[in-house]
C-alpha positions as a Python dict, from the first residue, in 0.01 Angstrom:
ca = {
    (1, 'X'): (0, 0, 0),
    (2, 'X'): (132, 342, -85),
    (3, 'X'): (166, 614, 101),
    (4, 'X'): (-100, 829, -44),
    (5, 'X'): (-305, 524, -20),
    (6, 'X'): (-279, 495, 342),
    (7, 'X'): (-290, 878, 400),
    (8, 'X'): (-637, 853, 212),
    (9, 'X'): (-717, 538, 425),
    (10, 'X'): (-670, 728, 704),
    (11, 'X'): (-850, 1016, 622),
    (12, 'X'): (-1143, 835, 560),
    (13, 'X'): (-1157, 655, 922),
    (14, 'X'): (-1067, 992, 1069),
    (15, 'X'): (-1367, 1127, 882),
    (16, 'X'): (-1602, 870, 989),
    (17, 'X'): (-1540, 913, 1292),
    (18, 'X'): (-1601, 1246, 1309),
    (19, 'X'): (-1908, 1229, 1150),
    (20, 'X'): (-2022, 996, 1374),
    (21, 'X'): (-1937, 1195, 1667),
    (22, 'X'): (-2108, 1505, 1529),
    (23, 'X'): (-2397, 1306, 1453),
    (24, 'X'): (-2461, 1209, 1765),
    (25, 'X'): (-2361, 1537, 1943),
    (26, 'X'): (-2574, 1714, 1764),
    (27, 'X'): (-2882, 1539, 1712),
    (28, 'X'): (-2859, 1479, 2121),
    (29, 'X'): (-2845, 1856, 2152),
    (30, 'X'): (-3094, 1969, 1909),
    (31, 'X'): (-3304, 1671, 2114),
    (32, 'X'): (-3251, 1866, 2441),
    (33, 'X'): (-3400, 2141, 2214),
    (34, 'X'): (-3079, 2372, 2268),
    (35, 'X'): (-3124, 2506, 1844),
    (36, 'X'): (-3498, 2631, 1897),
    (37, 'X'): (-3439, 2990, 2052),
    (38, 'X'): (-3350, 3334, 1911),
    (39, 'X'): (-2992, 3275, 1960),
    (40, 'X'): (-3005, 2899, 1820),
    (41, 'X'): (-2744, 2961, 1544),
    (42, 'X'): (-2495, 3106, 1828),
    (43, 'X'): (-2537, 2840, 2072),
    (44, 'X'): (-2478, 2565, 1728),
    (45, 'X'): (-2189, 2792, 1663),
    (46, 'X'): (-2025, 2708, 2010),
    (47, 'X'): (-2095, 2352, 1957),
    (48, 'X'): (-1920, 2293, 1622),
    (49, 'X'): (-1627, 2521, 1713),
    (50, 'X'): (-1616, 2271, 1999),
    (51, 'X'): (-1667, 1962, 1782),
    (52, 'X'): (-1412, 2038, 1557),
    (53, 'X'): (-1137, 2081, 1848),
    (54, 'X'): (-1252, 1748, 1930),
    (55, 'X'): (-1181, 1633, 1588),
    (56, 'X'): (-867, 1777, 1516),
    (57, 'X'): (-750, 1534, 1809),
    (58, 'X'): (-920, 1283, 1703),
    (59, 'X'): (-745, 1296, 1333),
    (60, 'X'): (-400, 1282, 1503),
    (61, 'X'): (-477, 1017, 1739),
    (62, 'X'): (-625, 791, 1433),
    (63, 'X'): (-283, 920, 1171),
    (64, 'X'): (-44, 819, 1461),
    (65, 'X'): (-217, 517, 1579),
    (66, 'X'): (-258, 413, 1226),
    (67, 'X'): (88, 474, 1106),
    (68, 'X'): (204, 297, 1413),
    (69, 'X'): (-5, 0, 1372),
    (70, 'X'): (83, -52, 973),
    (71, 'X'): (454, 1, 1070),
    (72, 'X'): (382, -317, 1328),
    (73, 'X'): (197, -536, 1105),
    (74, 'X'): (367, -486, 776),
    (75, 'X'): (724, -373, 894),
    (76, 'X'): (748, -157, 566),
    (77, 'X'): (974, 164, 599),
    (78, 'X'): (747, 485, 520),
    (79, 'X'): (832, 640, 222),
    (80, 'X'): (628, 914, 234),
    (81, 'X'): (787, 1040, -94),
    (82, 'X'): (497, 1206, -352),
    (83, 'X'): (519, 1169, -685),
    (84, 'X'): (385, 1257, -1068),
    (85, 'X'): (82, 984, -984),
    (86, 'X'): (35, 1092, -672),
    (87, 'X'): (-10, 1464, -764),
    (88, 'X'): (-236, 1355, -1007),
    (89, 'X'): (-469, 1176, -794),
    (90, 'X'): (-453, 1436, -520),
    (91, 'X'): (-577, 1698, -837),
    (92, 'X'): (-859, 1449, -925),
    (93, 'X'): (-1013, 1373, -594),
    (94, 'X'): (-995, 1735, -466),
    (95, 'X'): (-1157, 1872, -813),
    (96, 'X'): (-1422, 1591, -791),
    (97, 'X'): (-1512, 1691, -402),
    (98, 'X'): (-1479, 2064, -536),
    (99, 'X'): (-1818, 1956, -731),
    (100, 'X'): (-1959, 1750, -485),
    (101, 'X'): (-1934, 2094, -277),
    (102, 'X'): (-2071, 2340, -512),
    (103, 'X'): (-2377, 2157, -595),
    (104, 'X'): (-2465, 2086, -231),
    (105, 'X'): (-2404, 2479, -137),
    (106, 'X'): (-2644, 2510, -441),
    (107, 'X'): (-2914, 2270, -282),
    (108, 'X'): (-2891, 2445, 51),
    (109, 'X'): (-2960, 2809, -104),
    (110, 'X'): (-3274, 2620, -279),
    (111, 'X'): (-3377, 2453, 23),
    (112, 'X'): (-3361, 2830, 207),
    (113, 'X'): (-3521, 2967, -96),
    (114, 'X'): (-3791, 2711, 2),
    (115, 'X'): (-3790, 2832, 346),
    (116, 'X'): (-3587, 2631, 536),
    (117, 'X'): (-3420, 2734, 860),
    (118, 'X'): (-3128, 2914, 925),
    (119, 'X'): (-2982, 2627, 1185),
    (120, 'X'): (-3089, 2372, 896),
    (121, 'X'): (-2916, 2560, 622),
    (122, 'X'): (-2582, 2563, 870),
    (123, 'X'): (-2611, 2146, 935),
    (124, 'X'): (-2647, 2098, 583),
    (125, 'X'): (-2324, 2264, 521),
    (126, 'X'): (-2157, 2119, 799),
    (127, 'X'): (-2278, 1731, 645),
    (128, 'X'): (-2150, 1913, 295),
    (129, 'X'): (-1780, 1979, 414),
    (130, 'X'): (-1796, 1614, 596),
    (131, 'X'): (-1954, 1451, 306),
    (132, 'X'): (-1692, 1615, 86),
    (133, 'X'): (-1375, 1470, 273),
    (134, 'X'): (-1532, 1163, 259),
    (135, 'X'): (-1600, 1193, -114),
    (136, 'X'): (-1240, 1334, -115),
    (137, 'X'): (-1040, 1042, 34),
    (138, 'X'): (-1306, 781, -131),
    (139, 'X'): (-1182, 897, -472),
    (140, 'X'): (-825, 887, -407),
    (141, 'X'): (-868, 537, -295),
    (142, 'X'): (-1054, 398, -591),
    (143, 'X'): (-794, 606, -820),
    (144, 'X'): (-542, 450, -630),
    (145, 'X'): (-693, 79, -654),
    (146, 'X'): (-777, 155, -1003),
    (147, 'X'): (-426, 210, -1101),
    (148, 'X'): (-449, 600, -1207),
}
């Protein structure tokens, strides 16, 4: 397994993870009804800039742990060297999530337009930018397995 491959690998676990933890954050506090008042979208605010402390720590505790555990199991020396094909991919996956992103942004301003809520509006966006790394590091892997 490559480098990039496992650095996309990871990504993905970190980004499940994440999601699943702001899933379940958030859907306990919007349960506790914490999103219905005047100042909903501050109070949602506080709670993602929290969340995504939480998962910047969780992304280095998965890369280490990860990187750790291949280095165990495989005993291959990293070689975290990037090159023509690797570029390449990188270009691919990010211009492929770059879409991904634009036409959800475009379905939140019609859902708005439609007369959805402002705290709706804001966890749509949030799924968009988790959806997207997932997208992201899902198409690096299949270019990667594909042999791009």
């Amino acid at each position: 397994m490559s480098y990039g491959e496992r650095e996309a690998l990871t990504g993905l676990i970190t980004s499940l993870i994440v999601a699943g933890f702001f899933i379940l954050r958030l859907t306990s506090q919007h349960a506790e009804g914490l999103f219905s008042g005047p100042d909903a979208l501050q109070i949602w605010a506080r709670a993602v800039l929290v969340l995504i402390a939480i998962g910047i720590g969780i992304a280095i505790a998965v890369t280490v742990i990860f990187h750790i555990l291949y280095r165990i199991l495989t005993d291959e020396k990293t070689d975290d060297r990037r090159d023509e094909r690797d570029r390449e991919i990188e270009r691919r996956a990010i211009t492929w999530a770059w879409y991904f992103l634009s036409f959800g942004i475009l379905g939140v301003i019609v859902d708005l337009a439609l007369g959805a809520s402002a705290v709706r509006a804001m966890n749509l966006i949030l799924g968009l930018c988790l959806g997207t790394e997932l997208f992201k590091d899902a198409c690096k892997i299949w270019h990667y397995r594909r042999g791009a």
